[in-house]
gemmi code that builds the backbone of each chain (N, CA, C; Angstrom):
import gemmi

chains = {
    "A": [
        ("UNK", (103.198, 91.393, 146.873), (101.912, 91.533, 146.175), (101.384, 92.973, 146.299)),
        ("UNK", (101.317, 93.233, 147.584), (101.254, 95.173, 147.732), (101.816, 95.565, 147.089)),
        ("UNK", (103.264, 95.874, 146.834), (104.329, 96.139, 145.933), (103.698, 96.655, 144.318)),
        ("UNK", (103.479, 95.221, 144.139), (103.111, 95.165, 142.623), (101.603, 95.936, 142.434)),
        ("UNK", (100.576, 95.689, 143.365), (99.515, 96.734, 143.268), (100.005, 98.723, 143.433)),
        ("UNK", (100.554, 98.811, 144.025), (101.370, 99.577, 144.170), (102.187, 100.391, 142.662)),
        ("UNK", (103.079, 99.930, 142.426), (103.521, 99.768, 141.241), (102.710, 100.316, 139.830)),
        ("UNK", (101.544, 99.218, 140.002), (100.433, 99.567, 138.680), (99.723, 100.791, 138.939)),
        ("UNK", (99.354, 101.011, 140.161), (99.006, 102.233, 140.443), (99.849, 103.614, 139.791)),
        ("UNK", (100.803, 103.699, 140.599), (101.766, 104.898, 140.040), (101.948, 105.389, 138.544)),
        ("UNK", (101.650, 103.762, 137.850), (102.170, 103.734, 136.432), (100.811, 104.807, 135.729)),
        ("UNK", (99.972, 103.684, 136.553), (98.410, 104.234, 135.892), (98.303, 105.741, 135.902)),
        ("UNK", (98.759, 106.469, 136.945), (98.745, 107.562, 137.258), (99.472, 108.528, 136.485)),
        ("UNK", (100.535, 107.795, 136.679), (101.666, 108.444, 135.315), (101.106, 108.917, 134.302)),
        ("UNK", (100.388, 107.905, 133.404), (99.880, 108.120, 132.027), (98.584, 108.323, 132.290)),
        ("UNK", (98.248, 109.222, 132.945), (96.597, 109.864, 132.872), (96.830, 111.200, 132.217)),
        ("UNK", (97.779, 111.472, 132.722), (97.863, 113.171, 131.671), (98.118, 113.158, 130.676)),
        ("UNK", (99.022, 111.932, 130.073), (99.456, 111.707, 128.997), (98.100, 111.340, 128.147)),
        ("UNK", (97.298, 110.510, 128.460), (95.917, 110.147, 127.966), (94.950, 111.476, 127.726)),
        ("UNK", (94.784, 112.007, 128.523), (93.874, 113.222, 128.477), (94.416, 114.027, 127.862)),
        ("UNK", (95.765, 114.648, 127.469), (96.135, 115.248, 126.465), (95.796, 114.785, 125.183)),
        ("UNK", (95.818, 113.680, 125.062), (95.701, 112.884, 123.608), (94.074, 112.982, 123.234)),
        ("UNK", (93.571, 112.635, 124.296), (91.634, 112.992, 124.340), (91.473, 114.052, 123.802)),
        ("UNK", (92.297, 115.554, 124.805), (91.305, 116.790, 124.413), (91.506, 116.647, 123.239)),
        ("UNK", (92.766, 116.661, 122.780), (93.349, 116.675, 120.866), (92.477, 116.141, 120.315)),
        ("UNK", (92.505, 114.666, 120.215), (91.230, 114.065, 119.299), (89.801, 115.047, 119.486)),
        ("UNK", (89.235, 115.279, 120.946), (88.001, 115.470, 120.742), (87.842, 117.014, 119.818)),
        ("UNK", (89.384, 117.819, 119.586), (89.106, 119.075, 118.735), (89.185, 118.917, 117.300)),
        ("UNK", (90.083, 118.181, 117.346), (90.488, 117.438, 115.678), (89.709, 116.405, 115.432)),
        ("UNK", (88.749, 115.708, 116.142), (88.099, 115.102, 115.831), (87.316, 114.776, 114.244)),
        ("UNK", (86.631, 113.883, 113.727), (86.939, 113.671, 112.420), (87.508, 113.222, 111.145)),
        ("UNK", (87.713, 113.144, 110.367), (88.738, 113.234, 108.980), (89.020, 114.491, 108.875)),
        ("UNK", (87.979, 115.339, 108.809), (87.937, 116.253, 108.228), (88.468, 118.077, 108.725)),
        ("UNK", (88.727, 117.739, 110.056), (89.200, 118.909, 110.661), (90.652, 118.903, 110.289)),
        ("UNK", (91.570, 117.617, 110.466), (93.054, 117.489, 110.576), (93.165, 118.173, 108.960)),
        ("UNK", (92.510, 117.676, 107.599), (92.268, 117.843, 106.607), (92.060, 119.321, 105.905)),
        ("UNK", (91.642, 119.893, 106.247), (91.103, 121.104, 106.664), (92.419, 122.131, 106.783)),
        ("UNK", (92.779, 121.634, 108.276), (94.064, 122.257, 108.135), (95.386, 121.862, 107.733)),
        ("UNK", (95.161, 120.602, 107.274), (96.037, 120.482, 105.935), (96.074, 121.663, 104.767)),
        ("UNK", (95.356, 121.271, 104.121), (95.032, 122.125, 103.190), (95.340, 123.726, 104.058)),
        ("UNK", (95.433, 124.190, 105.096), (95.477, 125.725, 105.183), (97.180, 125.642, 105.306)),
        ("UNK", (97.409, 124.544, 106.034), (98.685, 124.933, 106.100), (99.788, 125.564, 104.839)),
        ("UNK", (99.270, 125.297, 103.960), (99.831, 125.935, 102.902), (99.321, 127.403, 101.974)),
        ("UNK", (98.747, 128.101, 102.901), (98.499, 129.312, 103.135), (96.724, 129.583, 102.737)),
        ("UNK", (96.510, 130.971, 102.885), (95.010, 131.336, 102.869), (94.165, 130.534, 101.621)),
        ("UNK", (92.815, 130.074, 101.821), (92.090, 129.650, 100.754), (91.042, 130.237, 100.832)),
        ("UNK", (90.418, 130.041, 99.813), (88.719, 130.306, 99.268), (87.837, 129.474, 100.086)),
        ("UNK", (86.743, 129.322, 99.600), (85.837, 128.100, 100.244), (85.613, 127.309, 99.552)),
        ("UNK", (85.520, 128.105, 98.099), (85.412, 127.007, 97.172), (86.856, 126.428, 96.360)),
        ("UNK", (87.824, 126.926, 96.731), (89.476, 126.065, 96.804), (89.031, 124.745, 97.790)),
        ("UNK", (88.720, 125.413, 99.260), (88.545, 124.198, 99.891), (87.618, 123.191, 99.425)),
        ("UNK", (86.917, 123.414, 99.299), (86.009, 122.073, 98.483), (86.242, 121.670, 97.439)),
        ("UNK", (87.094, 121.953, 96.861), (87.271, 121.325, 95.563), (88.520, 120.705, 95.552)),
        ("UNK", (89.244, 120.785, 96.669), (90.783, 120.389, 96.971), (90.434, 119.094, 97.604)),
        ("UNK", (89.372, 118.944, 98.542), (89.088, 118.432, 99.722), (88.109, 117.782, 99.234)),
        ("UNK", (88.412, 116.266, 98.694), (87.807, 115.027, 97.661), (86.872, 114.782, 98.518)),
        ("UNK", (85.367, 114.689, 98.224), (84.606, 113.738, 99.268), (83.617, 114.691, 100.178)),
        ("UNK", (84.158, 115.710, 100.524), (83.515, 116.967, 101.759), (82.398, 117.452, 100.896)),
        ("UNK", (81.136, 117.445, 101.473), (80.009, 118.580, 101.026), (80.237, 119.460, 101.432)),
        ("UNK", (79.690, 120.490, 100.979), (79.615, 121.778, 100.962), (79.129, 122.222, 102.393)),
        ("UNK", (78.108, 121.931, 103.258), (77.215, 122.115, 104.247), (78.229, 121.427, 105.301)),
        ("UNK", (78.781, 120.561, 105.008), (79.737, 119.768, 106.075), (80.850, 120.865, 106.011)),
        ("UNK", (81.334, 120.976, 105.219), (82.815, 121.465, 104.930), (82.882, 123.096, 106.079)),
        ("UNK", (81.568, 123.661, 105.457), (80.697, 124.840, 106.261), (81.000, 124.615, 107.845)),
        ("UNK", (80.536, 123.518, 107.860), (80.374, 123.369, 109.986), (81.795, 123.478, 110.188)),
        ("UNK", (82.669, 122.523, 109.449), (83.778, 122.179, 109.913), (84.504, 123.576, 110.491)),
        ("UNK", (84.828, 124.101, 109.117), (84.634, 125.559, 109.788), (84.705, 126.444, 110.256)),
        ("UNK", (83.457, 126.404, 110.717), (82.682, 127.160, 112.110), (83.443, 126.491, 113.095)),
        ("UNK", (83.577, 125.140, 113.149), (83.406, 124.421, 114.300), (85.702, 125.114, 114.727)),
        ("UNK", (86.214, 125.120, 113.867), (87.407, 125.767, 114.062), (87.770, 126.749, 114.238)),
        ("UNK", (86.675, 128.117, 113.830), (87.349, 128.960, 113.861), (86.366, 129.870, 115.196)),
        ("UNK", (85.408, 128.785, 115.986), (85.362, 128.833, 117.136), (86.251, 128.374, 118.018)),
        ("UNK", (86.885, 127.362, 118.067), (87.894, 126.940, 118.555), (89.580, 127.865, 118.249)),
        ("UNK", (89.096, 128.801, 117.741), (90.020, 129.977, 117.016), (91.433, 128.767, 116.868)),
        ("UNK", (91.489, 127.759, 115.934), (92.438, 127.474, 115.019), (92.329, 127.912, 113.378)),
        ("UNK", (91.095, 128.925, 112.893), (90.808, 128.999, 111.485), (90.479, 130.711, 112.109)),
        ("UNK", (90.873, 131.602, 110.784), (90.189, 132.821, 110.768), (89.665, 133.170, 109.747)),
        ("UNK", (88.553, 133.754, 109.577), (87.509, 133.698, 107.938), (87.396, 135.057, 108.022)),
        ("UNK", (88.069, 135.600, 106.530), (87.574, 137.139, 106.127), (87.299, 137.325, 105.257)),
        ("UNK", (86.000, 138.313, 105.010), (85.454, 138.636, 103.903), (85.939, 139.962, 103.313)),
        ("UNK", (85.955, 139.524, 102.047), (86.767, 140.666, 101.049), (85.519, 141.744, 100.711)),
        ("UNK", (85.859, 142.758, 100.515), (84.384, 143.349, 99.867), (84.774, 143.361, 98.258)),
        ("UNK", (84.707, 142.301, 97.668), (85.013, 142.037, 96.237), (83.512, 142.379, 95.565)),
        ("UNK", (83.548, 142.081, 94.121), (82.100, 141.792, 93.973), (82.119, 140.868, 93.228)),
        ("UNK", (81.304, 139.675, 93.460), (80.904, 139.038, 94.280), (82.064, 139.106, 95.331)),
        ("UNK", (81.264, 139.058, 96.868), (82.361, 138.880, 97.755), (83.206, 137.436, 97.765)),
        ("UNK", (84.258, 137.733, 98.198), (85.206, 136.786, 98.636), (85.607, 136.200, 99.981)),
        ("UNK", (85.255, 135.366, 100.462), (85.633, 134.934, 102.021), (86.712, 133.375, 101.919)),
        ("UNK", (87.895, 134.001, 103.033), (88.957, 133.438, 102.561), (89.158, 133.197, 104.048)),
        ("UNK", (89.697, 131.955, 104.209), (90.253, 131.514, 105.405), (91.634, 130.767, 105.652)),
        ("UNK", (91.837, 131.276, 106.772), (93.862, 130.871, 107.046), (93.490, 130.391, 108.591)),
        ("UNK", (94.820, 129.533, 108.820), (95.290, 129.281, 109.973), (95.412, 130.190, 111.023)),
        ("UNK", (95.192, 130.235, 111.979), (95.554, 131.493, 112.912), (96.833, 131.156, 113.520)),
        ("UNK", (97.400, 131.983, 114.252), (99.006, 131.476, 114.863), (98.843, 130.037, 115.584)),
        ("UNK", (97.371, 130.230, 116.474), (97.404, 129.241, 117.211), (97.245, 127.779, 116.534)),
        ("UNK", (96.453, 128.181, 115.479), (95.727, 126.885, 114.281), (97.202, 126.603, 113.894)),
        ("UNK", (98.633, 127.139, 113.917), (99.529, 127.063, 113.245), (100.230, 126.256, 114.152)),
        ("UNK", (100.522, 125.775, 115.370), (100.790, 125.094, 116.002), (100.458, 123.629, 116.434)),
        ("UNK", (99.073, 123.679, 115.459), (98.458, 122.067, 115.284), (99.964, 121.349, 114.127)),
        ("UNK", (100.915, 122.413, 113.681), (101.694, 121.796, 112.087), (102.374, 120.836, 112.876)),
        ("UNK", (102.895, 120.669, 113.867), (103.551, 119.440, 113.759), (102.688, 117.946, 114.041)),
        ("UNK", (101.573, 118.001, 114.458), (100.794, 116.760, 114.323), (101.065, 116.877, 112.940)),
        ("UNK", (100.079, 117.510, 112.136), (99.831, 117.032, 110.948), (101.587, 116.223, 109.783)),
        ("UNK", (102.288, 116.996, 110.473), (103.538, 116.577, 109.640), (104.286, 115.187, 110.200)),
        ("UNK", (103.533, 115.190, 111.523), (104.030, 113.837, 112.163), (103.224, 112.836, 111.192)),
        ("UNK", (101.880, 113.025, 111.000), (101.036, 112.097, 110.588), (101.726, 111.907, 108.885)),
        ("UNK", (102.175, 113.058, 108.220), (102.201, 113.200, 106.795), (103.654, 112.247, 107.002)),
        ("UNK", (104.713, 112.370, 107.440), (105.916, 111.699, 107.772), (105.766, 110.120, 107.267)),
        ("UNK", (104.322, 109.894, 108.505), (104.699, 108.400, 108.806), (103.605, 107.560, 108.085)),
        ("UNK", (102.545, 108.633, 107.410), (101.853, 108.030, 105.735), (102.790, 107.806, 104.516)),
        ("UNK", (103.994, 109.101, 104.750), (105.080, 108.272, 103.424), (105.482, 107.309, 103.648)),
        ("UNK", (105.947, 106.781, 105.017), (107.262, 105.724, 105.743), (105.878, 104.204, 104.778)),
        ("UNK", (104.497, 104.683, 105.623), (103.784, 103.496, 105.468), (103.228, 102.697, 103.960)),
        ("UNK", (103.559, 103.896, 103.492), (103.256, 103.695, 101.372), (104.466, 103.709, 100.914)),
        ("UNK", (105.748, 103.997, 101.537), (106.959, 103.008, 100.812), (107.039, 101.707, 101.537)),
        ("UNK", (106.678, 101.202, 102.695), (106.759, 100.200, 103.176), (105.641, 99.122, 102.167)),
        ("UNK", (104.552, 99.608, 102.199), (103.426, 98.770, 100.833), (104.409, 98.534, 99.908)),
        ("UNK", (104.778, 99.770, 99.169), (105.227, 99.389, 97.475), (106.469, 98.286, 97.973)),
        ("UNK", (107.392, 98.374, 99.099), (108.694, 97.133, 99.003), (107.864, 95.945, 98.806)),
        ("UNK", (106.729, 95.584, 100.045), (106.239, 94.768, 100.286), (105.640, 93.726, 98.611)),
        ("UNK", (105.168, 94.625, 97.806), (104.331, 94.062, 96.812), (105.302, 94.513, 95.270)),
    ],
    "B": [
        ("UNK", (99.547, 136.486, 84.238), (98.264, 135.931, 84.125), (98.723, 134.177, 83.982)),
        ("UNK", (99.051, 134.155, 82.658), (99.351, 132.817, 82.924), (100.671, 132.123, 83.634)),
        ("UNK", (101.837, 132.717, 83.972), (102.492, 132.811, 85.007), (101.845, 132.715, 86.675)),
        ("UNK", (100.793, 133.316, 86.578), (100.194, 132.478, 88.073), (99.453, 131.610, 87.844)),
        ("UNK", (98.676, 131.034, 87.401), (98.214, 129.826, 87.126), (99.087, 128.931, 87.254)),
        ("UNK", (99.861, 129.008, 86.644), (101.627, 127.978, 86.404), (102.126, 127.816, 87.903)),
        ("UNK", (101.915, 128.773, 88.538), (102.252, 129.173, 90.089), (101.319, 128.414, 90.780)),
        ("UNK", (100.288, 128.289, 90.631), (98.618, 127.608, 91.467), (99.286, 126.055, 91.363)),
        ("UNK", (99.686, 125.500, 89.865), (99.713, 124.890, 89.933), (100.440, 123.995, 90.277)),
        ("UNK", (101.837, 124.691, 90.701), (103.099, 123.948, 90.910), (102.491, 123.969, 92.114)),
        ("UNK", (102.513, 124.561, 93.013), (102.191, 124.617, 94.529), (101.287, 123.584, 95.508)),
        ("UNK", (99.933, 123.356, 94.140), (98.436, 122.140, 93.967), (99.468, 121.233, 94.278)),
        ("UNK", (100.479, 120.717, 93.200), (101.117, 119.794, 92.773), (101.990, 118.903, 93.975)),
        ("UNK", (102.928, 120.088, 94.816), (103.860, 119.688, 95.595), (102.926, 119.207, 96.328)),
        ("UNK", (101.451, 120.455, 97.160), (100.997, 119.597, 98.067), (100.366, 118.077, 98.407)),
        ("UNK", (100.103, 117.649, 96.939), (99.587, 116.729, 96.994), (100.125, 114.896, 97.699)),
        ("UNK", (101.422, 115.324, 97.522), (101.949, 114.151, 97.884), (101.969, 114.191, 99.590)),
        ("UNK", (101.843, 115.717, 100.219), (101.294, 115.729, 101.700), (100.696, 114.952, 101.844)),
        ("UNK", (99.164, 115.747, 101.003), (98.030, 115.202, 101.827), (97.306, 114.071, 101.750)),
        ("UNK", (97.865, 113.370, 100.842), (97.960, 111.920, 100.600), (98.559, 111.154, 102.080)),
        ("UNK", (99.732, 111.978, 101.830), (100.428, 110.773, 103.038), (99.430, 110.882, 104.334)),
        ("UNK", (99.045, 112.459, 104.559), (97.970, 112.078, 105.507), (96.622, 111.939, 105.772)),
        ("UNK", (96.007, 111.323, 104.499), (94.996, 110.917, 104.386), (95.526, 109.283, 104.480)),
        ("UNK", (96.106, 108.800, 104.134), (96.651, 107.003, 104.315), (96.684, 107.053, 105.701)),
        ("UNK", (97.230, 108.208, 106.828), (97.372, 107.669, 108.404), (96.133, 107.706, 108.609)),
        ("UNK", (95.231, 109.029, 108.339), (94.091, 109.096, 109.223), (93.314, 107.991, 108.535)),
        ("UNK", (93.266, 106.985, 107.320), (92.764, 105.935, 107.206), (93.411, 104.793, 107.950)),
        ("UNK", (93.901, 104.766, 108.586), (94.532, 103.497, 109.428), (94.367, 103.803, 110.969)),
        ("UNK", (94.524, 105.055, 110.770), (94.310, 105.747, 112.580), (93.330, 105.962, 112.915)),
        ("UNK", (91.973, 105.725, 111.902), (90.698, 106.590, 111.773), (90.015, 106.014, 113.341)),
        ("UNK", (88.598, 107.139, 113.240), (88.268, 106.882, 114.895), (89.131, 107.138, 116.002)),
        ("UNK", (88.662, 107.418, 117.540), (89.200, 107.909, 117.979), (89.859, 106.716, 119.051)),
        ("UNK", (89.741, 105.707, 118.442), (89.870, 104.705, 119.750), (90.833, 103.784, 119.152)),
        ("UNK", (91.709, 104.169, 117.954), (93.218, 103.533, 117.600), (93.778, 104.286, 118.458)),
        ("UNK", (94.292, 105.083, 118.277), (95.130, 106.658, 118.233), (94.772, 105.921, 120.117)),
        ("UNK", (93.848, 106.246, 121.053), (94.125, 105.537, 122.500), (94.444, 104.253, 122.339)),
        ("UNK", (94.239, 103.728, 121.616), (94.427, 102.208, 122.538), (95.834, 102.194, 121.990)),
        ("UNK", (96.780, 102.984, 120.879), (98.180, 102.758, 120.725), (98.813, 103.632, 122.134)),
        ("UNK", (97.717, 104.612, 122.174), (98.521, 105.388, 123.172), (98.522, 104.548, 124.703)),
        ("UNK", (97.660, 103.854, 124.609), (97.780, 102.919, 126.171), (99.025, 101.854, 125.994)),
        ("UNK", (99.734, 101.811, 124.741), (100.117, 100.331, 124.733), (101.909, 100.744, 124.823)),
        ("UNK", (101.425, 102.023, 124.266), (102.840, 103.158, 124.614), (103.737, 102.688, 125.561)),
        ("UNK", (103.022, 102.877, 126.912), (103.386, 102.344, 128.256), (103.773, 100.785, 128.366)),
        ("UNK", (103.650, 99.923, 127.394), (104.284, 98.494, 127.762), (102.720, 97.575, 127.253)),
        ("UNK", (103.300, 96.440, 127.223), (101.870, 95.493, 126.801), (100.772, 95.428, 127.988)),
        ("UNK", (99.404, 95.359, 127.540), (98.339, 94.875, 127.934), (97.630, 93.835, 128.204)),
        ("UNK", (97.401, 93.425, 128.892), (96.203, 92.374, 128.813), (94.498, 93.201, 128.219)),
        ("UNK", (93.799, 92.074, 127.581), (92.911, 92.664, 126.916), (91.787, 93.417, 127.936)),
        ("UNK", (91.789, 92.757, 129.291), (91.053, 93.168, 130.109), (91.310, 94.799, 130.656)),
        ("UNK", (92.642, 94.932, 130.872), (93.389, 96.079, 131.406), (93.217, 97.031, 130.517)),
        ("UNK", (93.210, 96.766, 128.760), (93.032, 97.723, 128.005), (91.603, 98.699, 127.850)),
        ("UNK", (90.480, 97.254, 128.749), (88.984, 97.269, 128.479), (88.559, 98.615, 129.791)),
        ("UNK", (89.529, 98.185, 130.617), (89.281, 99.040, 131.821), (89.770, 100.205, 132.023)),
        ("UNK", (90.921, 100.201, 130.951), (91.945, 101.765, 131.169), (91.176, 102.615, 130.363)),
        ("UNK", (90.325, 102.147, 129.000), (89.896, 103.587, 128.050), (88.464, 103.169, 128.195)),
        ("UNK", (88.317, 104.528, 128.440), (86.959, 104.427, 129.437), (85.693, 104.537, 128.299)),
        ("UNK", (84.332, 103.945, 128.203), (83.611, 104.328, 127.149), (83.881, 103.297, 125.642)),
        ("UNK", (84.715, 102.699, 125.832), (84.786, 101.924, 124.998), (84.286, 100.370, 124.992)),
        ("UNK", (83.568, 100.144, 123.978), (82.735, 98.417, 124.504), (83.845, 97.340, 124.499)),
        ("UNK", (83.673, 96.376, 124.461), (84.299, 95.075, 124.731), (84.603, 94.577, 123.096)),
        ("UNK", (83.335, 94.824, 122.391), (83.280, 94.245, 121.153), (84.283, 95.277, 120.127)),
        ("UNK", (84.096, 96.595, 120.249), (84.476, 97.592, 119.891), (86.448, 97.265, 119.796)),
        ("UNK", (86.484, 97.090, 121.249), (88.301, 96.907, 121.529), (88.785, 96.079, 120.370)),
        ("UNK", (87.593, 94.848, 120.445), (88.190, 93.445, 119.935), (88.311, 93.856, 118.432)),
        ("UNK", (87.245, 94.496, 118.095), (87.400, 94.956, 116.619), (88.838, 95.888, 116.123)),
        ("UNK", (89.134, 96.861, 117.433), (90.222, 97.525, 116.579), (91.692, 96.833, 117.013)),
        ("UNK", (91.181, 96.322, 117.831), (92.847, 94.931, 118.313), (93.221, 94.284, 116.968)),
        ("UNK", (91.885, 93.811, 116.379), (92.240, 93.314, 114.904), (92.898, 93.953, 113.937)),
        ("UNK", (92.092, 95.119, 113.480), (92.496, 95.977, 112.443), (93.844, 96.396, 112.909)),
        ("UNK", (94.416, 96.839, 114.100), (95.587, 97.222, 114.291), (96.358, 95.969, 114.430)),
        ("UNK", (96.110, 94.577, 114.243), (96.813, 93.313, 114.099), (97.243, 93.269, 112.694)),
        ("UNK", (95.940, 93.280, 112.158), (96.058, 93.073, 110.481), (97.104, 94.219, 110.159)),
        ("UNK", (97.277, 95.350, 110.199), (97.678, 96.567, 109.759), (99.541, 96.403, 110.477)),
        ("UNK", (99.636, 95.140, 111.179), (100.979, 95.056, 111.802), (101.310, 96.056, 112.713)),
        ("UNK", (100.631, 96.667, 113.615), (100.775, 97.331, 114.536), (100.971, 96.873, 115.723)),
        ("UNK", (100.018, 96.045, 115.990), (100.011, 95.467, 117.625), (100.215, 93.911, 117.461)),
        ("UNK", (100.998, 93.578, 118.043), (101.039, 91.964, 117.998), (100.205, 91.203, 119.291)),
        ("UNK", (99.793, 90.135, 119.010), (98.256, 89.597, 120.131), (99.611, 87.919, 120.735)),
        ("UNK", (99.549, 87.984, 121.881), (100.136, 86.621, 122.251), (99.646, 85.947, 123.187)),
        ("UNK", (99.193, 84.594, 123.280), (97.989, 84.123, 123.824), (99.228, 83.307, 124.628)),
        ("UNK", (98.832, 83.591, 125.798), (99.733, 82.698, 127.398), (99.448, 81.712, 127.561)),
        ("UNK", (100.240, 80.493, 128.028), (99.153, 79.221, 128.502), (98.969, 79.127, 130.041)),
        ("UNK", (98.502, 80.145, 130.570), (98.120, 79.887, 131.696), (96.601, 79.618, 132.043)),
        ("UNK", (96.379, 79.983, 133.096), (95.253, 79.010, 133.295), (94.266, 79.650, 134.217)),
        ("UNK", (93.212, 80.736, 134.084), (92.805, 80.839, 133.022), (93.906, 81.333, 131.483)),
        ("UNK", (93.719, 81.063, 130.430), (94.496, 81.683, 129.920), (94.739, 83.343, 129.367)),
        ("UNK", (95.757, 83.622, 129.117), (95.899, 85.089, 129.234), (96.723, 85.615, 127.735)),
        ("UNK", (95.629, 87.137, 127.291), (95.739, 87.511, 126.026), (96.744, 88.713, 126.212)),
        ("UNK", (97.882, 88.537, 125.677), (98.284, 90.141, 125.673), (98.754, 90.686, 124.343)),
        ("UNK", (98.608, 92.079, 124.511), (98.762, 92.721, 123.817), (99.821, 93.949, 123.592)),
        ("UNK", (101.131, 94.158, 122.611), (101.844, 94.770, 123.004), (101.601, 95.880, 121.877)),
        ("UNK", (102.695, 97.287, 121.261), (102.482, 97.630, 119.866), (104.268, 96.586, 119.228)),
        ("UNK", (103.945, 96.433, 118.084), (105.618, 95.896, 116.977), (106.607, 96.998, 117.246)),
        ("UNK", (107.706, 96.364, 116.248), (108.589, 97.747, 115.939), (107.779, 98.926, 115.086)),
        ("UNK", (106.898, 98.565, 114.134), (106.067, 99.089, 113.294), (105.367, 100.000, 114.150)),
        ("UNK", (104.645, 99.499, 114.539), (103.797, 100.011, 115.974), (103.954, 101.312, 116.364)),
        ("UNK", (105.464, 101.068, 116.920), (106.409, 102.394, 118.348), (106.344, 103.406, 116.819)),
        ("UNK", (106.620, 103.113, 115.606), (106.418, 104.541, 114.704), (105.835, 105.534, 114.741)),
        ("UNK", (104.758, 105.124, 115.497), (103.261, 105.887, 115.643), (103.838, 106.969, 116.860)),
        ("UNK", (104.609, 106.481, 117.444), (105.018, 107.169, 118.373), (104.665, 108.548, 118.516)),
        ("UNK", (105.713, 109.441, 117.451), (105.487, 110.570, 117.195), (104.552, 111.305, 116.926)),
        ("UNK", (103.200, 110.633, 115.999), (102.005, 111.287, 116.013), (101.346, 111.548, 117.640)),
        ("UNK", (101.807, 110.563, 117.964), (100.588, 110.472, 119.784), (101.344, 111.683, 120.303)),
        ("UNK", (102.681, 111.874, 120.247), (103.491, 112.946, 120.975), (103.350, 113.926, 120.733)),
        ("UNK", (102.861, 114.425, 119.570), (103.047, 115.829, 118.911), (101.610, 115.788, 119.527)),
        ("UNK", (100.516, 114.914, 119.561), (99.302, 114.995, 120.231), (99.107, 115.625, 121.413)),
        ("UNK", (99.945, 114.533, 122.237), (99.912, 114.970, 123.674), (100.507, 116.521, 124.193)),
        ("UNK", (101.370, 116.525, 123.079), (101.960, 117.915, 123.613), (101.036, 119.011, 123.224)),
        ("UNK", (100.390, 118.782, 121.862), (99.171, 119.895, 121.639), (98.260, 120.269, 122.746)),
        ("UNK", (97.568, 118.812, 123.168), (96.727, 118.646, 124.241), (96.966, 119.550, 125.695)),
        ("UNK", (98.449, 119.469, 125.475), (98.924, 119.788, 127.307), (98.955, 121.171, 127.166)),
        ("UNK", (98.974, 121.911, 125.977), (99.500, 123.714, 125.587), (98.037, 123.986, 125.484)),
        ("UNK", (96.738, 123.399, 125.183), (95.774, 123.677, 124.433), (94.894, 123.756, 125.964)),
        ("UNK", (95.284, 122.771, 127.078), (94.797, 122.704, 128.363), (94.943, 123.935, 128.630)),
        ("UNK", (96.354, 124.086, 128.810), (96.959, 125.734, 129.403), (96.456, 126.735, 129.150)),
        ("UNK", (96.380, 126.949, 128.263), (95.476, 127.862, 127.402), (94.392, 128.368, 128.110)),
        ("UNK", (93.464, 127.021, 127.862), (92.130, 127.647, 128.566), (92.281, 127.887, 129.874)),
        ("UNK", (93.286, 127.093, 131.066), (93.104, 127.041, 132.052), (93.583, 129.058, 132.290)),
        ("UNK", (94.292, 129.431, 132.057), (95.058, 130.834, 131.721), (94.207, 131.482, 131.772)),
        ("UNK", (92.546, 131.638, 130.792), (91.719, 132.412, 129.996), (90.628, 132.664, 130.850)),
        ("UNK", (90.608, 131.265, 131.597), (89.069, 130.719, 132.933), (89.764, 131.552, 134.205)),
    ],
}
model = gemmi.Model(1)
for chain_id, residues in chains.items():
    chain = gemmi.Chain(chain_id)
    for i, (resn, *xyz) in enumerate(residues, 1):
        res = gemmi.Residue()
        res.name, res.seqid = resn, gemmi.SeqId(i, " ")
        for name, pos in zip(("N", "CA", "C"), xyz):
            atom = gemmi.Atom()
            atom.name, atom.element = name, gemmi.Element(name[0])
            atom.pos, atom.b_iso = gemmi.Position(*pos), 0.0
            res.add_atom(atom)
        chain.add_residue(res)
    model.add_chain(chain)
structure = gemmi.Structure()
structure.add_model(model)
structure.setup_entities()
């Protein structure tokens, strides 16, 4: 009976780092709209108003934080052109570029799950 | 001139079938308390209690709600014991372990993204 308390312990322990890795992730990507976000960058620099108009559903003021809220977290870098009207364009940063394999894990196993629908029906 | 447009648009075009696919996960994965409770189940089946106690912050009613949706959605299968009291567990399907790879590419973000700061502090 020690044994087995024992046992669950170690296990538990095991997968605490594994858990808290998965936490911090969610709590940065947190959202729809961050993973989304850098969807859309992953396929190179955009506008703001590319992004919102790509990005079905996002207000403008939201889309704004989102952001901010990344490219404090320096996964997004925003530069302004001196165009006229100016232009402010934002890309992935190297580090924002290392979120690509979540997102391609996730994009992977949304195809697997919408050919699995269409057999089904 | 109109050669890039033609260019905008092939490019619009390919991405779209991406970000579809991952807009269908993050609608099934949505919230942050699928994405853990697959990642707790990672480790082997649950009892509903064990699941209630391992992810911390999460209500009772809350669990029961996404135990469902990830039932309905064929993810987690629910098998009711006849013991006495009786006992609920909870494992993920073959369907399920798919998910695999998203939680991994997670965890591994998580564990580089730790480093990081810990490096910087």
């Amino acid at each position: 009976m020690d044994n087995d308390i024992e046992l669950v312990e170690l296990s538990a322990s095991a997968c605490t780092a594994h858990h808290r890795a998965v936490s911090d992730t969610m709590d940065i990507l947190s959202g729809k709209w961050k993973i989304r976000i850098i969807g859309e960058l992953i396929f190179g620099k955009k506008r703001f108003g590319e992004l919102n108009a790509n990005i079905s559903g996002i207000a403008a003021k939201m889309l704004s934080k989102e952001l901010q809220d990344l490219e404090q977290n320096q996964l997004v870098k925003r530069t302004v052109l001196e165009t006229k009207p100016i232009t402010v364009e934002y890309e992935l940063t190297e580090y924002g570029l290392t979120v690509t394999p979540i997102i391609n894990a996730m994009a992977n196993w949304g195809h697997q799950h919408r050919e699995l629908i269409r057999q089904k029906s």
